[in-house]
VOKE-964908 format. One line per field, with one value per residue (C-alpha): residue number from 1; x, y, z. Coordinates in Angstrom, 1 decimal, padded with zeros to 4 digits. Each point is the difference from the previous one (the first is absolute). Layout:
# residues N
k: NUM  ...
xx: X  ...
yy: Y  ...
zz: Z  ...
***
This chain:
# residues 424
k: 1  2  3  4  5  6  7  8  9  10  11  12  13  14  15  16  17  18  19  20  21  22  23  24  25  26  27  28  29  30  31  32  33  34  35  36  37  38  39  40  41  42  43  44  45  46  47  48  49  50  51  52  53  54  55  56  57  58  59  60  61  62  63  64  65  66  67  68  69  70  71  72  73  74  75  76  77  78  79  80  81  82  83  84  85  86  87  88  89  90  91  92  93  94  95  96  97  98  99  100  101  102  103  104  105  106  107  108  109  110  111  112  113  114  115  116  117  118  119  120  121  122  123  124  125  126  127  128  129  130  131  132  133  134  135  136  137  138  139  140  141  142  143  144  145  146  147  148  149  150  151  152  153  154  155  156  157  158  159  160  161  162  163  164  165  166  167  168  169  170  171  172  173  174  175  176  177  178  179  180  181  182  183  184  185  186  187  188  189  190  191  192  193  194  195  196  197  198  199  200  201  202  203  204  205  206  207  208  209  210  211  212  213  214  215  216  217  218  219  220  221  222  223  224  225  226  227  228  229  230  231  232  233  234  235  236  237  238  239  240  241  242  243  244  245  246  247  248  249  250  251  252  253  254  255  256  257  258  259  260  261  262  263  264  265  266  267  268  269  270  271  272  273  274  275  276  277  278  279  280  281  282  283  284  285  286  287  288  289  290  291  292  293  294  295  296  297  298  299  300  301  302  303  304  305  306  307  308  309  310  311  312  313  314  315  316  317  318  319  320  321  322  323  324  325  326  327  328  329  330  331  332  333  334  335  336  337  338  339  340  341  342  343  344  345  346  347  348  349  350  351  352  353  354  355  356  357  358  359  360  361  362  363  364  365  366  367  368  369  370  371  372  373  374  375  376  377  378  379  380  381  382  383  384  385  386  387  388  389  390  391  392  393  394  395  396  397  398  399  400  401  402  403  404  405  406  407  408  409  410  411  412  413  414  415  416  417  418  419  420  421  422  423  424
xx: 064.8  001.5  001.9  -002.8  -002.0  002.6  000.0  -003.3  000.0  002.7  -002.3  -002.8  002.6  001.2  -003.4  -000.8  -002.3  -000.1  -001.2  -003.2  -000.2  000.3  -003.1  -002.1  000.4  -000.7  -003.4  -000.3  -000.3  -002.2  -002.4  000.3  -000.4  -002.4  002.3  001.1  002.7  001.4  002.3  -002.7  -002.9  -003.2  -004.0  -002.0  -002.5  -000.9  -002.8  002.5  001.7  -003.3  -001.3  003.8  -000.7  -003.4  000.8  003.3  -002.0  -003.4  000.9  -001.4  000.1  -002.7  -002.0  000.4  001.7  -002.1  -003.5  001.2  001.7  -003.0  -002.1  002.1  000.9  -003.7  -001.3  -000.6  001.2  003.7  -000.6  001.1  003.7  000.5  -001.0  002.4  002.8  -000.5  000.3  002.6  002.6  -001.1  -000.9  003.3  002.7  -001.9  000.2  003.9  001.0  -001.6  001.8  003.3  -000.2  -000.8  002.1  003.0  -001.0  002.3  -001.0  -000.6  003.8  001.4  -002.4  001.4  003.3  -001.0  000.1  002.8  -000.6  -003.5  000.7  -000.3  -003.4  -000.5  001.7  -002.3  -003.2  002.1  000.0  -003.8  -001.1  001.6  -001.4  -003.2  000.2  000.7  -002.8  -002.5  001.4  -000.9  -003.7  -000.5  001.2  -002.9  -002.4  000.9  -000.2  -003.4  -001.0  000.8  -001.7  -003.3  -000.4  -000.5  -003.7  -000.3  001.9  002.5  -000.3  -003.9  -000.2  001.7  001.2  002.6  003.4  001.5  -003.2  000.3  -002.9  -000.2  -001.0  -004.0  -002.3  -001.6  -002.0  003.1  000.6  -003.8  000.7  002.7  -001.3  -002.9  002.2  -000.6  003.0  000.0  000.7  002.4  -003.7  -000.6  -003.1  -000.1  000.0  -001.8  000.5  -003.8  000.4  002.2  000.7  002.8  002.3  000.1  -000.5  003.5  001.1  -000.4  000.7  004.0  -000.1  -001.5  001.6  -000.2  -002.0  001.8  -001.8  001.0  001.8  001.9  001.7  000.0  002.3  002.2  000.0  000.0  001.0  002.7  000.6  001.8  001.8  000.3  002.6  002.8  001.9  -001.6  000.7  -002.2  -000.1  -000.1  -003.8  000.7  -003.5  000.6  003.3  -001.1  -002.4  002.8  001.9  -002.7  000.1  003.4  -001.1  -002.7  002.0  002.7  -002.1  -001.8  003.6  001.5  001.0  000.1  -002.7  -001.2  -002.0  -000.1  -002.3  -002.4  -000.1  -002.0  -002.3  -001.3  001.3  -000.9  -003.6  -001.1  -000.6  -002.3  -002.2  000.5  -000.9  -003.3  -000.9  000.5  -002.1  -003.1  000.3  000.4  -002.8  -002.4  000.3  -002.0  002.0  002.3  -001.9  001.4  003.6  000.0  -001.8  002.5  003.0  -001.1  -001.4  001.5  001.2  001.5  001.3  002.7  001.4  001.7  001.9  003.5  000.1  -002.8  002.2  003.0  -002.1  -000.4  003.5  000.8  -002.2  000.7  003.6  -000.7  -002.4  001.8  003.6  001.9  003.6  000.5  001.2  -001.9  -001.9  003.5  000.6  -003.5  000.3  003.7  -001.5  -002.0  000.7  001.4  -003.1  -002.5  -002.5  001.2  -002.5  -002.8  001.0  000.2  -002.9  -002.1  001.6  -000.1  -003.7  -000.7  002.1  -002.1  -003.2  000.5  000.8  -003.3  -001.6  001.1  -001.1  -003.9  001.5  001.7  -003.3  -002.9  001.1  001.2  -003.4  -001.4  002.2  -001.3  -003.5  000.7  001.4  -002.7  003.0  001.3  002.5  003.0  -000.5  001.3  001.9  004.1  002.7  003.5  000.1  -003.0  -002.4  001.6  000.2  -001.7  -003.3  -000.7  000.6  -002.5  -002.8  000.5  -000.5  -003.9  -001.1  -001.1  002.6  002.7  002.7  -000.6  000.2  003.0  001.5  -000.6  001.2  003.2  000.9  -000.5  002.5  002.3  -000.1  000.0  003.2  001.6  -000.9  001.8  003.1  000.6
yy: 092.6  000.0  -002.9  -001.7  001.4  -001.0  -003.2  -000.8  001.2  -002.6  -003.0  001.4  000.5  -003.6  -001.4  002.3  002.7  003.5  002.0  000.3  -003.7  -001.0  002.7  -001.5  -003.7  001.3  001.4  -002.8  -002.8  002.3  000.1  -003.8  -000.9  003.1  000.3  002.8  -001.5  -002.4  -002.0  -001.2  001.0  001.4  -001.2  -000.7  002.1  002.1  -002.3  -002.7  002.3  001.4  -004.2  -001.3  002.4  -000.4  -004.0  000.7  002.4  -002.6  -003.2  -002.1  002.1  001.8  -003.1  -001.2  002.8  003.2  -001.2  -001.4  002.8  002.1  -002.4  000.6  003.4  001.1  -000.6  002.9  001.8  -001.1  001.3  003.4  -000.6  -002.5  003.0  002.5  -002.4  -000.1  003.3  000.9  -002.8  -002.9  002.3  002.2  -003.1  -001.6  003.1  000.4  -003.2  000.0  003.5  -001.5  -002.9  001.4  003.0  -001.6  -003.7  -001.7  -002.7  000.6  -000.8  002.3  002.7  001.5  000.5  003.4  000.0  -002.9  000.6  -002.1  -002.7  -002.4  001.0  -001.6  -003.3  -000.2  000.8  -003.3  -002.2  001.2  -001.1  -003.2  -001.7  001.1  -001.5  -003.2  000.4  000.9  -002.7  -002.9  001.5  000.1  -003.8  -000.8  002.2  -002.7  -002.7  000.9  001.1  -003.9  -001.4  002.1  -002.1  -003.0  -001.8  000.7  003.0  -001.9  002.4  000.3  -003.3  -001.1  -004.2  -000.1  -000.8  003.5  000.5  000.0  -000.7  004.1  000.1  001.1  001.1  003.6  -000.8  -000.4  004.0  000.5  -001.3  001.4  003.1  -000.4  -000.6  -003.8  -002.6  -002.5  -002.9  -003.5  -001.7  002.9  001.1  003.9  000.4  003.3  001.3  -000.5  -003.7  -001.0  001.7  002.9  -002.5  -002.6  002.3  002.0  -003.6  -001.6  003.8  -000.8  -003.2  000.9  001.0  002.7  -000.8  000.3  000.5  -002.2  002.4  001.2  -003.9  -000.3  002.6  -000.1  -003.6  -001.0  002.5  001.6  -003.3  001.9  -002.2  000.0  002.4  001.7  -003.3  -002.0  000.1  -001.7  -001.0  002.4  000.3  -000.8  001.5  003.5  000.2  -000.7  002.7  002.2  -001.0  000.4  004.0  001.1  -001.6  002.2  002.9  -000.8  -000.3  003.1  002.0  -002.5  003.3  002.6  003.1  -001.1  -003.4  001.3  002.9  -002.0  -002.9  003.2  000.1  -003.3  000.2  003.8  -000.8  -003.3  000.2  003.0  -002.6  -002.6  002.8  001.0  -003.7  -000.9  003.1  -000.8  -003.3  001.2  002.9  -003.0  -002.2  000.1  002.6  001.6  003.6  -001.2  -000.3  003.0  002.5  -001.6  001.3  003.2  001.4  002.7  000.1  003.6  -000.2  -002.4  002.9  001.1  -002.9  000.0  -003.7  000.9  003.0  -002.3  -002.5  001.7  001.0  -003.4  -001.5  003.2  -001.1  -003.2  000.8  002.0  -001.8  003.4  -001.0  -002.8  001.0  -001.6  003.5  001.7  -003.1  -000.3  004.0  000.1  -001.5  002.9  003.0  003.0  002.0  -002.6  001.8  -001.8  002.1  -001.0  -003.4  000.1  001.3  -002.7  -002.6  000.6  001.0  -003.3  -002.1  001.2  000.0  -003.3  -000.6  001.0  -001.7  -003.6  001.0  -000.4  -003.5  -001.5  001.5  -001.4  -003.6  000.5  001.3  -003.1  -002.2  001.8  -000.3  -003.9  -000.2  002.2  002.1  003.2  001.5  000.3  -003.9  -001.0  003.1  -000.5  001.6  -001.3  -003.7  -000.9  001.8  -001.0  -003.9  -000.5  002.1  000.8  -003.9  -000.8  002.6  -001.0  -004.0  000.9  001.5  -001.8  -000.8  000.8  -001.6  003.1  002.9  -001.5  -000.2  003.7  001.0  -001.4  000.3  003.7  -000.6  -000.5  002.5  002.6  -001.6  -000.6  004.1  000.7  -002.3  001.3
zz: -233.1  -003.8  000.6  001.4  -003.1  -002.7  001.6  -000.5  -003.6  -001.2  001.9  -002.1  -003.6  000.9  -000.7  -002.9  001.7  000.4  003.8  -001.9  -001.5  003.5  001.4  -003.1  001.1  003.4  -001.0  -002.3  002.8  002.1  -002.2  -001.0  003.6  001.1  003.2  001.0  002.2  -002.6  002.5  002.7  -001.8  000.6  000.5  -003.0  000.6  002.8  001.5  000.5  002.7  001.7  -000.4  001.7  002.7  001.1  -000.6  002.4  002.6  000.0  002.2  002.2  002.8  -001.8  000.2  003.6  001.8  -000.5  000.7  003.2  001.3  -001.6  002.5  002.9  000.1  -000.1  -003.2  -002.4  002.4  -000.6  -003.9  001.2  002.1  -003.1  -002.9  002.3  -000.2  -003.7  -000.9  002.9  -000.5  -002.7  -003.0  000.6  000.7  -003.4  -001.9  001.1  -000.6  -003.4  -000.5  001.4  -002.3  -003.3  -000.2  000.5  -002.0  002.9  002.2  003.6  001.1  -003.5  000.6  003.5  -001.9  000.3  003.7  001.0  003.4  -000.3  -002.9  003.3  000.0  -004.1  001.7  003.0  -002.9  -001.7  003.4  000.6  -003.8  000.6  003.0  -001.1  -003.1  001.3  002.9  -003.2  -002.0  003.0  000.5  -003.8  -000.2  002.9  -001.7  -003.3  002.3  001.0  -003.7  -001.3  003.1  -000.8  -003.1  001.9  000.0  003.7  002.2  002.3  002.5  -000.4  002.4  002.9  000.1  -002.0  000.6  001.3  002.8  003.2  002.9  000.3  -003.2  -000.3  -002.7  000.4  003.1  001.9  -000.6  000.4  003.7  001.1  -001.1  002.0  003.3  -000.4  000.5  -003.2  001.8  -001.7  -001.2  -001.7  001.9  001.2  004.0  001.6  003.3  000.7  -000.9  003.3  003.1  -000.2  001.7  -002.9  -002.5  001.0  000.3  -003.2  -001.9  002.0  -002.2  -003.0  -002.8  -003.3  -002.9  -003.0  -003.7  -002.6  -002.2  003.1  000.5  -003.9  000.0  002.5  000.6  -003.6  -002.3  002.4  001.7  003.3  001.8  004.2  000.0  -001.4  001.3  -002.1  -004.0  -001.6  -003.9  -002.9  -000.8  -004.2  -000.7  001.0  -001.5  -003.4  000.8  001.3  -003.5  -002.1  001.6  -000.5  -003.5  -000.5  001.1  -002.5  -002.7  000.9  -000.1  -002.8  -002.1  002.9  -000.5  -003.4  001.1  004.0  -001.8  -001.7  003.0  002.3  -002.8  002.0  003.3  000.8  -002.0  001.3  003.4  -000.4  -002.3  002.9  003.1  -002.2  -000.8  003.8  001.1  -002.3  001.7  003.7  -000.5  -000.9  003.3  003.3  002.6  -002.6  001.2  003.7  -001.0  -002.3  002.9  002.6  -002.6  -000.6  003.7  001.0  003.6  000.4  003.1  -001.3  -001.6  003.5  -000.1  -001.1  -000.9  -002.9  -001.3  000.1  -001.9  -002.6  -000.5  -000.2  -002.4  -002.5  -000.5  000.0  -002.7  -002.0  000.7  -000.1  001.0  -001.0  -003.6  -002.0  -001.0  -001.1  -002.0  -001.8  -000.6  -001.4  -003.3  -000.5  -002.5  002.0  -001.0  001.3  002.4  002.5  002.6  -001.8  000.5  003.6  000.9  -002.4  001.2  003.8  -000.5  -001.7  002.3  003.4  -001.9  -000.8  003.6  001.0  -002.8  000.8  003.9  -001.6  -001.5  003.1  002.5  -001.9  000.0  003.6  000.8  -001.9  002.9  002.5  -001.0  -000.3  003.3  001.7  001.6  -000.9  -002.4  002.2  001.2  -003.7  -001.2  -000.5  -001.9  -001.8  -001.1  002.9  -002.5  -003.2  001.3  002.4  000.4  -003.7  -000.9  002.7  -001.6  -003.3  001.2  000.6  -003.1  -003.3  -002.1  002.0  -002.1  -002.5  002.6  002.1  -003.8  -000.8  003.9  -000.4  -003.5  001.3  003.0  -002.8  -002.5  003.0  001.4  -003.9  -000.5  002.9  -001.0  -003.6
***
């Protein structure tokens, strides 16, 4: 240990400095930088941690995953397995990977030095982090795709006849009938049973075919252009990958100078989409059959609870919520100071994250509600989850309201601030 000492005292006499010269600079650059951990650095303020991880934690499955399965799994009912899960498994895996990552300042592969053993565990977290940044990257380059196309004069998938519909392709009536146990026949024109004999009716309903709404063919005939089968490559669709470009852009910008611009892009991306949810509800709350959707959300069916399904629900959507391992948490903490209330932290974050779960369930519910009502069917007839809601249904809403250029804009605009958030 001398040696090693004396050593290190003629490196510092080479370069003209004393053992205390050297602890002098040290503080000296500390308090230039105000980082504790002067090699990888540390958030500039404490906000810019609690912001990163609500802007991490706050995705779009809290948009059109949660009210879905709130739907499904018996309303307000489900509010109690998911607030269980919380507290049993979410909070605790968040407040351990937040632990994990700032006492030790390591990455999630560098952290589980202290247990070798599991360091495959911080490669697997590595693995995970990647393929779902590239699946976030492609839905926030349709979610461009769709922003751009909202500025046009006239919705392209408000309408069917243009180049990418097919004869299954029907306004809202063609819901409104099938939804009523009619057949929407080729002419367009709505069959009953009580209009023919049971005969022809079961006959022309064999030969009949599935409306499809306009938004549903614009995007996955158009946008998506799928092809006939995984035999059958077709051209690279140049539009969405500029959009995909213009993403990994946005991410690079947003992480140009690591923690430092990362912590001031969540200023916007955690922010934003709360303005956008509010905006949207003020909206929704104001049209005809938003008090349908919003009491078909929120009923309570107890006797869901004795499900398993509803319990394992739960489960699910709370880590895919809060995206515990996946080590991105370990990361965002291990640029905190070591005596950070981490704890306080946790529980703020994973609070706000499923409160704003429920929040954008009032969002999504009132313009469904305002479908239904246009339809004359009921909530579950138009209700979806995943990209059908985020493409598809809530595309096909927004088409029927005043100005819908504006509110399609402010929709997916939030689509990608929520998927940016996650990304940085």
């Amino acid at each position: 240990m001398n040696v090693v000492n004396e050593n290190f005292d003629d490196k510092l006499a080479e370069n003209g400095l004393t053992p205390l010269d050297a602890e002098l600079d040290e503080a000296l650059s500390e308090d230039a930088s105000g980082d504790e951990n002067v090699e990888r650095g540390n958030w500039s303020g404490k906000l810019d941690f609690v912001l990163s991880c609500l802007s991490y934690a706050v995705g779009l499955g809290n948009v059109w995953r949660f009210p879905y399965l709130c739907y499904r799994n018996g309303g307000g009912a489900f509010l109690i397995p998911y607030a269980i899960m919380l507290f049993f498994t979410g909070l605790p895996l968040f407040f351990m990977e937040l632990s994990f990552g700032q006492y030790a300042s390591l990455g999630p592969i560098e952290v589980w030095k202290a247990a070798p053993l599991f360091q495959g565990i911080g490669y697997g977290m590595c693995m995970v982090s990647f393929f779902i940044g590239v699946y976030y990257n492609m839905i926030i380059a349709w979610a461009i795709y769709y922003m751009i196309a909202s500025f046009s004069k006239v919705l392209p998938w408000g309408s069917c006849g243009n180049d990418w519909n097919t004869f299954a392709c029907n306004k809202l009536s063609s819901t409104n009938c099938t939804a009523h146990n009619g057949t929407m026949m080729q002419n367009g024109t709505c069959l009953y049973v009580d209009d023919v004999d049971t005969a022809t009716f079961l006959n022309l309903t064999s030969v009949s075919y599935k409306p499809k709404m306009p938004s549903d063919e614009y995007f996955h005939n158009y946008v998506l252009g799928i092809s006939e089968g995984i035999d059958y490559i077709d051209g690279i669709r140049w539009e969405l990958a500029l959009c995909l470009f213009g993403s990994w852009v946005l991410v690079a910008l947003c992480l140009w100078k690591g923690i430092k611009t990362s912590g001031k892009a969540v200023y916007f991306t955690a922010l934003f989409p709360y303005v956008v949810l509010t905006i949207l509800l003020v909206r929704g709350l104001t049209l005809p059959g938003a008090s349908k959707g919003i009491h078909f959300y929120l009923s309570p069916d107890w006797k869901r609870l004795k499900e398993a399904k509803v319990w394992g629900d739960a489960a699910v959507q709370i880590f895919f919520s809060l995206s515990p391992c996946w080590g991105g948490l370990i990361t965002l903490a291990s640029y905190n100071k070591f005596n950070n209330n981490c704890y306080r932290d946790a529980l703020v974050v994973s609070l706000a994250n499923c409160l704003t779960s429920f929040y954008a369930g009032f969002v999504i519910f009132s313009i469904i509600g305002f479908m239904a009502h246009t339809l004359g069917v009921e909530v579950d007839q138009v209700a979806d989850k995943g990209a059908g809601l985020a493409f598809v249904a809530y595309p096909e809403a927004m088409s029927q309201l005043p100005l819908p250029q504006l509110w399609s804009v402010l929709f997916f605009s939030m689509l990608v601030t929520l998927g940016m958030g996650t990304q940085v």
